[in-house]
ROLO-433830 format. One record per residue: residue in one letter; x, y, z of N, C-alpha, C in turn. Coordinates in steps of 0.1 Angstrom, whole numbers, plus 5000, padded with zeros to 4 digits. Each point is the difference from the previous one (the first is absolute). Layout:
<recs>
aXYZXYZXYZ ...
</recs>
This chain:
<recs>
x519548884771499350075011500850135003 x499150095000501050135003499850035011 x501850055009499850035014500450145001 x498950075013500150155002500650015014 x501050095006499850025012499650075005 x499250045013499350135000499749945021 x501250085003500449975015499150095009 x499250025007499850125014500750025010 x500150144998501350035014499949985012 x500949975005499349985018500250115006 x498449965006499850145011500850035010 x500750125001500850065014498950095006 x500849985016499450105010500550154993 x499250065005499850175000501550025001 x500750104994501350065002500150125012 x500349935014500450115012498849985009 x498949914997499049965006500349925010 x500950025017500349875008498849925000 x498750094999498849845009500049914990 x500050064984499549894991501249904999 x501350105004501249914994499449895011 x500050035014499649915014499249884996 x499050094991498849885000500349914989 x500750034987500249914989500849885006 x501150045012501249945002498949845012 x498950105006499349895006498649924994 x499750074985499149894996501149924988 x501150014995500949884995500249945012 x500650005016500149935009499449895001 x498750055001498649915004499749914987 x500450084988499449904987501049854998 x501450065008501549925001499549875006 x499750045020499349935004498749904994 x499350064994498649924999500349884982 x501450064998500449934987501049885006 x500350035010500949905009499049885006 x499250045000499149915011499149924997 x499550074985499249934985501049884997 x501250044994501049894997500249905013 x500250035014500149895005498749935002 x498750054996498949925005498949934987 x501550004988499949924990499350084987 x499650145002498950094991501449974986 x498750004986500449994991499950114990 x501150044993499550094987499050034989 x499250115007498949974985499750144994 x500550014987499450064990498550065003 x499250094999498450005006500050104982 x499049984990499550044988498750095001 x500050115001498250055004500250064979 x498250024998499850014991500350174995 x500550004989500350144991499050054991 x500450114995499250014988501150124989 x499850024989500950094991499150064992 x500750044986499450024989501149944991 x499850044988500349874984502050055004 x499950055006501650044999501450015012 x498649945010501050005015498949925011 x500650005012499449915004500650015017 x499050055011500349995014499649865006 x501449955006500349845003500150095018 x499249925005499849995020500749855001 x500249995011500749905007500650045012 x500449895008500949985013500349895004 x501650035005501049895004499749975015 x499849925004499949995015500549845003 x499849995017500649855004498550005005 x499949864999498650015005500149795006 x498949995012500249875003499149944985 x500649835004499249894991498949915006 x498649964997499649925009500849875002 x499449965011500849855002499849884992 x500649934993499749904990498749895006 x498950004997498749915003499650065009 x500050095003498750135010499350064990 x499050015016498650074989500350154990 x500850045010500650124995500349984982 x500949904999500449964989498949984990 x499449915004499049934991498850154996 x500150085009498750064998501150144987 x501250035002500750074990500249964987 x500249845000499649944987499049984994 x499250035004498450004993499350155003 x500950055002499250194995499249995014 x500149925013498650055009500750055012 x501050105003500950035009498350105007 x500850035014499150055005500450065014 x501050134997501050075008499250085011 x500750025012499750115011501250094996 x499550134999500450134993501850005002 x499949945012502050055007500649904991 x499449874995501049924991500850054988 x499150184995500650024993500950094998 x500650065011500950035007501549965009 x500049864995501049905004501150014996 x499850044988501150024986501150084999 x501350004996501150125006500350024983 x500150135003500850074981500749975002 x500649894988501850034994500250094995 x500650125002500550134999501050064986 x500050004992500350064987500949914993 x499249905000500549884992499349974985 x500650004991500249984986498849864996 x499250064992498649954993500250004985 x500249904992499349974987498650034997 x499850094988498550004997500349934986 x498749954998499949954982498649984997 x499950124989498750024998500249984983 x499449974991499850024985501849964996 x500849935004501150004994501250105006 x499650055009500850135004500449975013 x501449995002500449985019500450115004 x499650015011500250145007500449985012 x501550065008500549995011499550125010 x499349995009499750085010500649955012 x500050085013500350015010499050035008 x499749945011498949995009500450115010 x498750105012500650115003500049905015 x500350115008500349985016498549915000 x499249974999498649945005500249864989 x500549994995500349894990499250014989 x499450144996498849954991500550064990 x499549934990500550104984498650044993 x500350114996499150104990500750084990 x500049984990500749994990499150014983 x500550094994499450024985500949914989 x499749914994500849964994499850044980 x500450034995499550054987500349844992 x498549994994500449884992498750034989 x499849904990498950074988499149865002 x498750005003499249925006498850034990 x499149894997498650024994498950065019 x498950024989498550055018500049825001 x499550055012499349865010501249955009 x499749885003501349965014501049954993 x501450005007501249965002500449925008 x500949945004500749965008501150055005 x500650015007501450035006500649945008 x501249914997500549925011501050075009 x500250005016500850085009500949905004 x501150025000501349935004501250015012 x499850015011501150035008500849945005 x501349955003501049905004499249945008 x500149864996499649905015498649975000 x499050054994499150025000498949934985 x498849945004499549944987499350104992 x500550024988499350054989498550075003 x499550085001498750105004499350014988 x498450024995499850044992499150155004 x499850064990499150095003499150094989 x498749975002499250044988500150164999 x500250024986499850154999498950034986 x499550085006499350074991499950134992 x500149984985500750104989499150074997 x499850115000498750114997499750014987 x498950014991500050054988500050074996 x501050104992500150144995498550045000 x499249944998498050064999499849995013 x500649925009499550045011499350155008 x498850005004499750195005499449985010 x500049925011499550005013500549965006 x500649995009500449945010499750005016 x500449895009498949945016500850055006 x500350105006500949965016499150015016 x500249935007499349965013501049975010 x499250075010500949985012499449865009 x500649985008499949845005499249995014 x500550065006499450015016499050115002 x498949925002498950075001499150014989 x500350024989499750004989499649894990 x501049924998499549854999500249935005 x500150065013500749835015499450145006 x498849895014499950105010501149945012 x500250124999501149955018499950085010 x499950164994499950085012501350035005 x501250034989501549995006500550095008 x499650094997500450125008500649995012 x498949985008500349945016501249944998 x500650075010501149914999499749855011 x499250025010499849815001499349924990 x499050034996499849974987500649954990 x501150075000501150014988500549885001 x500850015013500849905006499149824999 x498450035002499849875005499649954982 x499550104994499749964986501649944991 x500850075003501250014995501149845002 x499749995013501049965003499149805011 x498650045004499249865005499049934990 x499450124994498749964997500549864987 x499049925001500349914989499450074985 x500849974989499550034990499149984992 x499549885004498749984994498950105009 x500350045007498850065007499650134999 x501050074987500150124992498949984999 x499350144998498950034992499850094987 x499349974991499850074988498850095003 x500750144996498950124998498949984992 x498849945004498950004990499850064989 x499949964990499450024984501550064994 x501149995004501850064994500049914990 x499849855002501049924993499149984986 x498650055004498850014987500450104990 x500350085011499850144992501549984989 x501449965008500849994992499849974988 x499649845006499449894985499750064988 x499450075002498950054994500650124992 x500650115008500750104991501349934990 x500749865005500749904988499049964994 x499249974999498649954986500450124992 x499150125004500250114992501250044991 x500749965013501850134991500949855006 x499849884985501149895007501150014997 x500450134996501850015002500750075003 x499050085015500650095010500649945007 x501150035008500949975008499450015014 x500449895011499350025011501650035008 x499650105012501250045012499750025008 x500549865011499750055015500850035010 x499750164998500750105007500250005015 x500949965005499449985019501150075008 x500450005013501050085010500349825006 x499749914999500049885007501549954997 x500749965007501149904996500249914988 x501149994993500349884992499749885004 x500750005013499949855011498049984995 x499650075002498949934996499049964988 x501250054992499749954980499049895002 x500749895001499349874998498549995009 x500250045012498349965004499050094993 x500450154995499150074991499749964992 x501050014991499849864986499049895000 x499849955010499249845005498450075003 x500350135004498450045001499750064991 x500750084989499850064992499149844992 x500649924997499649894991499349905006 x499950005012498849915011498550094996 x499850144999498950055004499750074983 x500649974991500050024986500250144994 x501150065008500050134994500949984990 x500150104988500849984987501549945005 x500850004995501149984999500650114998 x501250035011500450144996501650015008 x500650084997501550025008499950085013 x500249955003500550065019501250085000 x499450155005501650084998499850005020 x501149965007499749985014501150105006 x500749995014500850115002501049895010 x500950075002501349935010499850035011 x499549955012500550095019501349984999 x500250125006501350055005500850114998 x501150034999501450125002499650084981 x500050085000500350044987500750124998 x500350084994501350064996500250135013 x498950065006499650135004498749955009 x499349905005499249975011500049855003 x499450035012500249865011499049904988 x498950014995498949934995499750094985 x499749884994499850074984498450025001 x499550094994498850085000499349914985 x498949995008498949924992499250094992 x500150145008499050144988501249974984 x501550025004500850074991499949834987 x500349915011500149894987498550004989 x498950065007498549974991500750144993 x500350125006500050104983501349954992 x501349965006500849944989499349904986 x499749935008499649884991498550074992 x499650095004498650044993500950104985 x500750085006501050094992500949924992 x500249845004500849954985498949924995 x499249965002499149974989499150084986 x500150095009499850174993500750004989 x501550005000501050014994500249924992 x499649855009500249864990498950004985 x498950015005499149994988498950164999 x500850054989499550155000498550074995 x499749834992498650024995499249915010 x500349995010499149945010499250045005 x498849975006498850105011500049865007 x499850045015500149925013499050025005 x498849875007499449975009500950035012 x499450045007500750005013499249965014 x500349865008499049955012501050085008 x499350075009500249965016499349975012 x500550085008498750035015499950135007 x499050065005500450115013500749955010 x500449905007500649965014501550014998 x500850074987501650035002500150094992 x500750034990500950084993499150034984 x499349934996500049944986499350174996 x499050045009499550104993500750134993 x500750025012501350125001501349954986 x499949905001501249974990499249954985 x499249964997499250014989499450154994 x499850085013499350154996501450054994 x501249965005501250094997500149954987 x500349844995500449954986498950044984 x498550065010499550004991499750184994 x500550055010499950164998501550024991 x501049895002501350064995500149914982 x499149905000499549944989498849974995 x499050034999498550064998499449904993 x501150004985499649964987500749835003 x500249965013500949874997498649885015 x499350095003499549935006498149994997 x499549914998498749984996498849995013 x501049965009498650005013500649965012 x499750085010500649985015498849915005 x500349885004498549905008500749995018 x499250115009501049955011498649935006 x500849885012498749945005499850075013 x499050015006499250055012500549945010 x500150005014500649915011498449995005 x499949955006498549985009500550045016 x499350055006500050095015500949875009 x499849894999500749915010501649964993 x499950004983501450024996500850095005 x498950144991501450115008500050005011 x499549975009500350005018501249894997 x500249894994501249905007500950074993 x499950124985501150044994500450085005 x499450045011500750185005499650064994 x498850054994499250114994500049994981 x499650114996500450004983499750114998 x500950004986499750144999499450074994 x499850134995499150064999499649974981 x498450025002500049974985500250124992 x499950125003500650114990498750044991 x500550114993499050064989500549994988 x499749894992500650024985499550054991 x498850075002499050054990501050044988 x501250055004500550114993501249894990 x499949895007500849914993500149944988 x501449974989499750004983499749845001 x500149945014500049825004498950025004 x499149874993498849955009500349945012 x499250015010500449915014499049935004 x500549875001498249955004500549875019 x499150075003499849975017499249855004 x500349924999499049895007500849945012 x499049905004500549905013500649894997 x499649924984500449924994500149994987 x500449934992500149994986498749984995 x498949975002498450024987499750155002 x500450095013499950115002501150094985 x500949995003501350014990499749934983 x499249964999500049924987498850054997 x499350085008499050114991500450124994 x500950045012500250164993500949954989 x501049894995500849984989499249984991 x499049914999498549994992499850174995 x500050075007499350164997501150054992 x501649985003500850054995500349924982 x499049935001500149924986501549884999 x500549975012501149905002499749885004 x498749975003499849874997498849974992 
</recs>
């Protein structure tokens, strides 16, 4: 077995910056505390595995280290985690404390790879290894902690289309904006009581019929902490199977809160880069960002995108979203754009574009 090491640096405050130095010095305080208080109220170490995806020669492995509680041995709690029928109120999944830049085994295809987990505990990480298309496994390893698995999925050099879709609103109605909203979907609402955007999970289906070895990515501004209940709807309400690129709350190098516009063009700008012969589906909505940041990925990459599908908000949506925004004039656009309320709306104009 061949071993690589391939460390991440740890983040410092801004150099001469007092607030950030202030603030870094008080969210380690608070992570000190809440890691103090996990340990005394028994929380156990767990590895968390979210799904990746690569091509024949490398490979992005997600994960996070956290303490997290156990159910109580013979509660319902228990019994219903053992049999796949858990059934969380949103704050449960927020319980959890990052272990903070602690040392992760990866092993994918024969290849171990030492990473370091960042201030949020999570690891994101490219590991170069030589893989056949279709899925993988990846096992994640952190002291103390039980062995993780995590499916990834290997692109086919032929691959030429690829899904990316945003999450809220888009294929979950939530209405997040609002920040009460935010708060009550986020943090009360029970998960099963998510709803699916009519005709999305068809339409997806249905563009994997056509093109079954396009890559699916769901692009979101939502928290890691809530990997796993996405995941559960993503696969409760049958949309493809796809990797979750999510974001961290909190301190980052230069602001109080990491920006949910900047992480969608990062990650839009390395997939760009990752697969060069690619063309991208792209879901969003009018009720946040997606139009503005899809108009920008697709004017600066033309030839890399096959069709902007944003969905419509309906008058009592955008009222709980805080408005939406403007739909614009693309006439002049080298990207088709196609406008519905829901996905059979969306799964015509793709029909016209000859993509389904």
């Amino acid at each position: 077995m061949e071993l690589a090491s391939q460390q991440q640096p740890q983040q410092q405050p801004v150099s001469g910056n007092k607030v950030f130095h202030l603030a870094h010095r008080v969210s380690n305080t608070v992570n000190r505390l809440r890691l103090k208080a996990a340990r005394r109220w028994h929380f156990i170490p767990q590895t968390i595995a979210y799904q990746g995806y690569g091509s024949t020669e490398w490979v992005r492995v997600l994960g996070r280290v956290v303490l997290t509680s156990r159910p109580v041995p013979g509660s319902k709690a228990e019994l219903a985690a053992r049999n796949g029928n858990q059934n969380f109120r949103g704050w449960r999944a927020f319980t959890s404390v990052p272990i903070q830049f602690t040392r992760v085994d990866i092993e994918i295809g024969g290849v171990t790879t030492q990473v370091q987990a960042d201030r949020g505990g999570i690891v994101d990480t490219v590991v170069p290894v030589s893989l056949t298309p279709g899925w993988h496994t990846a096992v994640l390893r952190a002291e103390g902690t039980e062995p993780a698995k995590a499916s990834i999925f290997v692109i086919s050099p032929e691959a030429r289309l690829g899904i990316v879709a945003d999450v809220d609103d888009t294929i979950m109605v939530t209405a997040l904006p609002r920040p009460f909203l935010a708060l009550w979907n986020t943090f009360v609402l029970n998960e099963r009581a998510r709803m699916a955007t009519p005709g999305m999970a068809v339409l997806m289906d249905r563009l994997m019929v056509e093109h079954p070895e396009s890559p699916v990515i769901y692009l979101s501004t939502g928290p890691w902490n809530a990997a796993p209940t996405l995941a559960r709807f993503i696969t409760r309400n049958m949309y493809p199977s796809g990797a979750l690129l999510l974001t961290d709350w909190g301190l980052t190098q230069d602001r109080w809160f990491r920006s949910g516009q900047e992480h969608k063009h990062r990650n839009l700008e390395l997939l760009a880069k990752e697969f060069p012969s690619m063309r991208w589906v792209l879901f969003g909505d009018n009720g946040q960002h997606d139009e503005v940041i899809y108009s920008h990925f697709a004017q600066q990459h033309p030839d890399r995108v096959a069709a902007i599908g944003i969905r419509q908000l309906s008058a009592s949506e955008a009222v709980l979203a805080g408005g939406h925004s403007d739909t614009g004039d693309h006439t002049g656009s080298a990207v088709p754009w196609i406008y519905s309320p829901d996905g059979a709306g969306m799964a015509k104009g793709l029909r016209d574009l000859d993509l389904l």
